[in-house]
N, C-alpha and C positions, 0 to 999 in steps of 0.2 A: 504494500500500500504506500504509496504516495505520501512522503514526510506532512505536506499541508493538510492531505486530508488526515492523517492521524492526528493532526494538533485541533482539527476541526470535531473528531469523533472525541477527543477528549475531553475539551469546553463541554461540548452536551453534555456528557456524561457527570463531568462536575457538576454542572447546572441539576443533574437528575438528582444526582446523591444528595445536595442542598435542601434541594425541593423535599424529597424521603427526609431527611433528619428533624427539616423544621417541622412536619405533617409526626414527629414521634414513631415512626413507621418505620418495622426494620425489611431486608429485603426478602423474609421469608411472607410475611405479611402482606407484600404490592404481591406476591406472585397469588398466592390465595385469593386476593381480593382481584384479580384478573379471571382471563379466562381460559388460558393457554400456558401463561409465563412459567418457568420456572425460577425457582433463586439462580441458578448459575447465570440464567440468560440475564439480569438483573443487575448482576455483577457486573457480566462482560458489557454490558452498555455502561453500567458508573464507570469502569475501566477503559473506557474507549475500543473496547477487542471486540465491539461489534456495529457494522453498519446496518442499522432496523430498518427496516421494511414499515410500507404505512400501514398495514393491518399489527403489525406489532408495538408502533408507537400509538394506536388507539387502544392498545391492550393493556399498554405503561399507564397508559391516561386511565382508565378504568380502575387499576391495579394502585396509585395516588389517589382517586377520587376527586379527579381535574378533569378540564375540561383538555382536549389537546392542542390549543391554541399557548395555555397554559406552559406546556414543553415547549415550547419554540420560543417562548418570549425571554431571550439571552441576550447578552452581547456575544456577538461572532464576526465573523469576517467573510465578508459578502462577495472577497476578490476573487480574481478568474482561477479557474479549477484548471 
């Protein structure tokens, strides 16, 4: 993978793990509260080891109890891939 986009997959992932810590919510808990997820897949998106798919980030957003506008609303960098 492309160094830019791993520093791109990692911001999100910060972003994810923030959003889980302030909501009190560990990663075994978002995957429960989903409808697919498992803890590791959970992990690997906080960790950046994984580029989600959109039925997956509607599954994160269920799995938080957010809306999925909610995950995207970061600071990232918006420059050419």
């Amino acid at each position: 993978m492309e160094e830019h986009k791993e520093e791109k997959l990692k911001r999100f992932g910060l972003h994810i793990k923030m959003l889980r810590t302030e909501l009190n919510l560990s990663q075994d808990t978002v995957a429960l509260n989903s409808d697919k997820l498992i803890k590791a897949t959970v992990s690997d998106i906080e960790n950046g080891k994984r580029n989600l798919s959109f039925t997956t980030l509607l599954d994160l957003a269920k799995g938080l109890g957010k809306h999925p506008k909610e995950l995207l609303d970061y600071d990232f960098d918006l420059g050419s891939e």
